[in-house]
N, C-alpha and C positions, 0 to 999 in steps of 0.2 A: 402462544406455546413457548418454553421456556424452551432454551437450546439442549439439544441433543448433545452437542458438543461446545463448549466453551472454554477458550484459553483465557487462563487467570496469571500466568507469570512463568517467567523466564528468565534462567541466568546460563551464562555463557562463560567460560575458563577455556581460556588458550585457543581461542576461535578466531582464526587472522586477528584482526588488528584488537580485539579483544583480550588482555591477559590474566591478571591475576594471580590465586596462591588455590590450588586444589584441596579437596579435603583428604584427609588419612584415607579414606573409603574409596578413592578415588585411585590413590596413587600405592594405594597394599604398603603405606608404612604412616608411619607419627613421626613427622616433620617438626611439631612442637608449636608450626608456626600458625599465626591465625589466616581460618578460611575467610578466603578476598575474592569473590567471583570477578571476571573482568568487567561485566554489564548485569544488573540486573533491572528488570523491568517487570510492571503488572498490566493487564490489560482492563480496556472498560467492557463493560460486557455486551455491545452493541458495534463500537467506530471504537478505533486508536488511529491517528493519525502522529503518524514517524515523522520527524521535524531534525532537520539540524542540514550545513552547508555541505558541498560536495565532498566523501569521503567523512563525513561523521560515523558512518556503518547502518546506513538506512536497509542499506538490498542486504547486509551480511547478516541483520536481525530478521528480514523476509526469507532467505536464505535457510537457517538456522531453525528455523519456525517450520519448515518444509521438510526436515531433516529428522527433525523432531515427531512429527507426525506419522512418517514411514510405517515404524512395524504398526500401526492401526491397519496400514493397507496392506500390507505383506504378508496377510492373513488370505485376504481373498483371492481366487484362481485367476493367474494371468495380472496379475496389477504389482507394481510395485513402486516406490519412491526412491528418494536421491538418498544419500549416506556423507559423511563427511568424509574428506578427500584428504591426500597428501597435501595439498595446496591452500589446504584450511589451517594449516598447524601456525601457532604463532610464532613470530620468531623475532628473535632479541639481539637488537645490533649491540656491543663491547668495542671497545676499545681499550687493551693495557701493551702497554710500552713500546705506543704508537704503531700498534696492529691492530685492525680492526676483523672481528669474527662475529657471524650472523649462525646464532643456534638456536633450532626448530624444542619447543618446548611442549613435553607432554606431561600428563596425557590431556586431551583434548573431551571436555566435558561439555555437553546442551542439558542441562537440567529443566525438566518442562513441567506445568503445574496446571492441570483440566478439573472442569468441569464434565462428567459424561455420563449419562443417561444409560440405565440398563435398556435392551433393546425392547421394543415397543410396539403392537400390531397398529395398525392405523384406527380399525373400530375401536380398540380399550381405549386409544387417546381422545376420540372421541366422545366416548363415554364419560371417561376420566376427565377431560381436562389439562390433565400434565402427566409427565414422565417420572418416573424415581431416577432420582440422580447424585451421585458421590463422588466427592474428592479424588483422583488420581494423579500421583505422580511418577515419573519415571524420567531416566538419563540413558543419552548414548552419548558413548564415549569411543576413543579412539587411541589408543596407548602405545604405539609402538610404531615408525616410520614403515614397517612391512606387515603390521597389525592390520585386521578390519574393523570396520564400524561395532559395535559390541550392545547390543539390543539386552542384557541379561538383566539388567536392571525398570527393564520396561517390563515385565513378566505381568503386572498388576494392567497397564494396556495393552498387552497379548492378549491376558484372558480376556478380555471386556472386544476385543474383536475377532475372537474365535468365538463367543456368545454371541456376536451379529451374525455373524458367516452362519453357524450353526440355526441360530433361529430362523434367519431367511427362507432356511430350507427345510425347515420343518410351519413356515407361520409366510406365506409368499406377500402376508400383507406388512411384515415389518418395516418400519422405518428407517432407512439410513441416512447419517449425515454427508451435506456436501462438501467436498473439500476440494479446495484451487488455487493455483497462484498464476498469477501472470504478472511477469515482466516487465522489464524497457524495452524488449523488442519483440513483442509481442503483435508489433502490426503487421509483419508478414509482408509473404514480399508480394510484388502484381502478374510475377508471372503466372500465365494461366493454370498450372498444374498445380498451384497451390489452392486451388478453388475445384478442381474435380473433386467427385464423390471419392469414396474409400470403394474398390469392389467387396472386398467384405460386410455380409450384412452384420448387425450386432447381433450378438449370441443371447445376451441375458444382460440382466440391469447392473450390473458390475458395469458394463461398457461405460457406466455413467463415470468409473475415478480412473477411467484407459489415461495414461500422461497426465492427469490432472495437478502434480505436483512437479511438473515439468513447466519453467515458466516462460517456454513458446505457446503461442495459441495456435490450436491446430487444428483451422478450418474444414480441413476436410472430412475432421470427426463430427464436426459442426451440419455443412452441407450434406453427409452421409443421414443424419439422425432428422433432417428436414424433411430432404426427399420421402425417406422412407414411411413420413408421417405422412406427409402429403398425400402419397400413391394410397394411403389406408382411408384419407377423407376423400379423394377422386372415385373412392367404391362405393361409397355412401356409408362408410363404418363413423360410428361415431369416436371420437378420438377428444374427448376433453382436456388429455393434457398437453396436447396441441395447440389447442386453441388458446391454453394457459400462456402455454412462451411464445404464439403468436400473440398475444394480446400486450405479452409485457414488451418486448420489441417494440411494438408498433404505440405504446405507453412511451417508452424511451425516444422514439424518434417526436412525437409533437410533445414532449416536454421540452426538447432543443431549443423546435421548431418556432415553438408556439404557437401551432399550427395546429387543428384536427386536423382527422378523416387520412389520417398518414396508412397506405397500405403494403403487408409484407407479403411476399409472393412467391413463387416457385416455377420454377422454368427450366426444362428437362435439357435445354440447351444452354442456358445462361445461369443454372443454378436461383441461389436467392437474387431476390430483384424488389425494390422498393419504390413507389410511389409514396410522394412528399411536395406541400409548399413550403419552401424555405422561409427562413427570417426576411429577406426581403420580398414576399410574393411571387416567388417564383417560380409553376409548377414544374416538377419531373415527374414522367411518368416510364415507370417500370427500367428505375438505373439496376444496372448489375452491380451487384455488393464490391465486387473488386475496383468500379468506378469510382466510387464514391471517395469524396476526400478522407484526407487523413482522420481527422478530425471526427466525421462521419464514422468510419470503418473503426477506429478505433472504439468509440463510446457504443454503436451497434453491437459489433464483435464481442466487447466485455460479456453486456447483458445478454446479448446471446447465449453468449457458451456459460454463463452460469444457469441459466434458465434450463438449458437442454439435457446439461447435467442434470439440475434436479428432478427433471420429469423421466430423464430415463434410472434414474435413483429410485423412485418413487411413481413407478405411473400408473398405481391404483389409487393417488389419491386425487386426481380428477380435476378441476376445474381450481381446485385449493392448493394443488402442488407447487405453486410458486410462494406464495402467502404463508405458508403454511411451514414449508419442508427449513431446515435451520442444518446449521454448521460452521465453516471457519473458512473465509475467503480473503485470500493474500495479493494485495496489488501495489506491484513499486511505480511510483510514481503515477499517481492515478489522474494528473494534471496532463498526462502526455499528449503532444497535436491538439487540445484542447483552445479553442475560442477563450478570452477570458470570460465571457460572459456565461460559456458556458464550464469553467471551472468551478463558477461561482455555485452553480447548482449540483455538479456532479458528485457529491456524497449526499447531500441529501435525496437527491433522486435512486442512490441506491438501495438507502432505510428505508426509502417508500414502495421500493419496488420490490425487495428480497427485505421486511421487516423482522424476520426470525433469523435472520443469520450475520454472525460477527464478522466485521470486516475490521482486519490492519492492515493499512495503509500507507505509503511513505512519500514526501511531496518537500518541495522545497517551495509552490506556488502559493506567496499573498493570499492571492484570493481563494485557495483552497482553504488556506490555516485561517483565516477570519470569517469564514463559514459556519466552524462549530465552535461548540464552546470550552475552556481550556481543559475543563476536566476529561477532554479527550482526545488532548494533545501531549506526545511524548517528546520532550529539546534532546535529542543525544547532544553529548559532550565530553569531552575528557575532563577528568575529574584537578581541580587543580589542587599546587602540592599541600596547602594550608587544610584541604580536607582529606586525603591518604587517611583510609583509617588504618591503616598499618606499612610501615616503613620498610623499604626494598622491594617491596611490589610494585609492577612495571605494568602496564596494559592497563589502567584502572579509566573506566567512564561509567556516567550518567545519563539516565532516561526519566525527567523530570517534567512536572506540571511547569507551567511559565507562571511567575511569580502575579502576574497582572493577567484580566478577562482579555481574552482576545476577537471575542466573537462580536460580529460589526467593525470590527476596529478598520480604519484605512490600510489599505495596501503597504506607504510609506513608512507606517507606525509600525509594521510586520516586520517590515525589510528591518529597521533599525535596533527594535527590543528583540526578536527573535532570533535571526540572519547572522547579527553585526555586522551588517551592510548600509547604505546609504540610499537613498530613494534619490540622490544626485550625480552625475558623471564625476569619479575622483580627482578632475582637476578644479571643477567649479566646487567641490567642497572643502578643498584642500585652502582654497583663494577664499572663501568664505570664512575657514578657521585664521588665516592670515590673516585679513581686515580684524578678526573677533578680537586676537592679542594684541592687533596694533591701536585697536578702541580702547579695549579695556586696560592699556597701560598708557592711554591719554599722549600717545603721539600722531596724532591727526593729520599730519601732511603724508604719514606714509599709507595712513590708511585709506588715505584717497587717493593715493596713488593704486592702490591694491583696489580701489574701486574700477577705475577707469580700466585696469587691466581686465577684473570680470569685466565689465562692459561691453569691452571689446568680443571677449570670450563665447559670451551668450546673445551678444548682438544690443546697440543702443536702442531700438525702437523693442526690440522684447519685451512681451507682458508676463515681465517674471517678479514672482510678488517676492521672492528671498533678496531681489536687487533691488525693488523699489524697498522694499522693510531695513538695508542695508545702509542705502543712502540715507532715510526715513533718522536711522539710529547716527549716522556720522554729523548730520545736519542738525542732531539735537543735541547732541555731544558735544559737539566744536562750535556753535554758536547759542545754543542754551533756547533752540526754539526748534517747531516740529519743518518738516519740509513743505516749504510754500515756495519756494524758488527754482526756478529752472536751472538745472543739473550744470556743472559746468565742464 
């Protein structure tokens, strides 16, 4: 099934650390001057994976993407999303005649660029195959430090979720997409009240996008929508799309594991409860979800609350509603409390587990980024001064494919083309480039004096291949043969 909803691109003017030059349309005059988004970016139509070092604006594009989505949800009864803040405006430090002033610059534009599906009964797509689906674009903006967020320009994704909302209730088998983002702190905390039920029961399948553009995860909407399924298979009702986000769960835990027969459970005094052999052999039976390590609770929790989402989105479509159901899923830093071993799998375990719905992503982890392939990797970066396409614009970056495949690549090779980091602690690389210039400019006693100091550094019996390949290059350089002689 093609997506319901697919984001295709996004540009961003005067968004924190994002700046640029607005267009006439934007700012109700002709400036004269050329439109310079501060960021713009496209997405793949399945993974984007957000790349760049701490503070390149990973979370402010996950952010801005949430913000962006809003009036879709602002449609329907009881739901609503985030809006851009006072604290989003960009703002421009000066300096003249040794005074410095920091001024907030508007207006503040999210230009958004979708993919969206008119709304859709579950039997036609059946029938059918696929959805009809059109181009949509819209902007929120924000103009004025005592102004609100400003939806007027989104009128083309108003109507397209006023025709959800309305068809729902005229067609109970329509399709909606899922939409979610979650966080860095998104693990919650272990006090027990964050694991109670909601006393509220859910109203109607809207409960599916309650906070979903909120990027806390909020358990208790979670354990609320379990329970209540539970108590429905404890009558003997049958309940398919239950057994759907119990199957994928308990899919997610022996993909970790590597483990079958992993079982998820319910426990009217302990809530969720899982049975599991772990990677080392070693049974648990029936841990409380709040027990479980980080690691656990986090990669559970994700697929959790996506899964429950979409079955309570969607809970006539049965035993297919996880497979099946599509939309736009936002996760920063999707490496967090993660094992490496199990970074390594954690995006592909999401396309296998939810393969209709778009995930962006933001991660600074190796082993996440040489998972996929480049074409679904974005490097933010500030744009430097030699490419400006236009002069006196301030805020200007880049979201780019990496020039080289990254997929397979080593960890080391990530850190170094990607990162601009070192796969080595900064003073044995620092000692490494010292040795380099004092080889390459053929003054050999200091560079083995700069030997003897790594040496010391990293220890003489270390089996470290950059020190033996070190000595390996000084012993062939300064005596004109390779290393056969014990070190001195």
């Amino acid at each position: 099934m093609g997506n319901m909803m697919r984001l295709t691109r996004l540009s961003l003017t005067n968004y924190r650390k994002f700046g640029g030059q607005p267009s006439p349309d934007d700012t109700g005059q002709d400036s004269g001057k050329q439109v310079v988004p501060g960021l713009s970016i496209d997405f793949d139509e399945y993974m984007t994976v957000l790349v760049g070092v701490n503070g390149a604006g990973k979370t402010s594009v996950l952010d801005a993407i949430a913000v962006a989505l809003s009036p879709f949800l602002s449609r329907f009864p009881d739901v609503n999303g985030p809006s851009i803040r006072s604290s989003d405006v960009y703002r421009l430090r000066t300096v003249e005649g040794g005074e410095s002033d920091i001024q907030p610059h508007y207006p503040v534009v999210i230009d958004a660029k979708a993919i969206i599906a008119s709304p859709t009964s579950w039997e036609t797509y059946q029938c059918r195959g696929e959805s009809f689906a059109s181009e949509c674009e819209w902007k929120r903006t924000l103009n004025t430090a005592k102004g609100h967020t400003t939806s007027a320009k989104a009128r083309e994704l108003n109507k397209l979720s006023d025709d959800y909302q309305q068809q729902t209730q005229d067609d109970s088998h329509t399709m909606l997409p899922v939409l979610a983002y979650y966080g860095t702190d998104r693990l919650g905390l272990r006090e027990r009240a964050q694991w109670k039920s909601h006393s509220k029961t859910f109203k109607n399948r809207y409960e599916g996008y309650s906070e979903c553009l909120d990027p806390h995860l909020n358990f208790k909407q979670l354990n609320t929508w379990w329970r209540k399924q539970y108590d429905r298979d404890r009558r003997g009702l049958d309940v398919p799309t239950f057994y759907a986000v119990r199957d994928t769960v308990t899919e997610c835990i022996e993909r970790f594991t590597g483990n079958t027969k992993a079982v998820v459970d319910y426990d009217y005094g302990d809530g969720l409860v899982v049975s599991y052999t772990d990677s080392d052999g070693v049974y648990f039976e029936n841990q409380k979800f709040e027990d479980l390590s980080d690691g656990y609770r986090v990669a559970i929790g994700l697929v959790a609350d996506i899964a429950w989402r979409i079955a309570a989105l969607n809970p006539f479509m049965g035993r297919d509603v996880v497979k099946k159901t599509s939309g736009i899923v936002l996760v920063d830093e999707v490496d967090l409390h993660l094992h490496p071993v199990w970074q390594e799998k954690m995006l592909g375990m999401l396309r296998e587990l939810f393969p209709c719905v778009q995930f962006i992503v933001a991660t600074h982890a190796p082993l996440v980024i040489s998972s996929v392939k480049s074409k679904n990797l974005r490097v933010l970066g500030k744009m430097p001064k030699e490419e400006l396409p236009a002069s006196g614009v301030e805020g200007l970056y880049f979201a780019k494919e990496p020039d080289d495949e990254m997929y397979g690549v080593n960890a080391n090779a990530v850190l170094r083309e990607l990162m601009g980091s070192t796969d080595k602690p900064k003073k044995v690389q620092d000692l490494l480039d010292e040795f380099g210039r004092f080889l390459n400019d053929r003054e050999y006693e200091q560079a083995r004096n700069v030997l003897r100091r790594l040496s010391s550094e990293v220890g003489v019996d270390a089996d470290n291949p950059d020190l033996t390949g070190a000595w390996a290059a000084y012993y062939f350089h300064s005596h004109g043969r390779k290393l056969n002689a014990v070190r001195e």
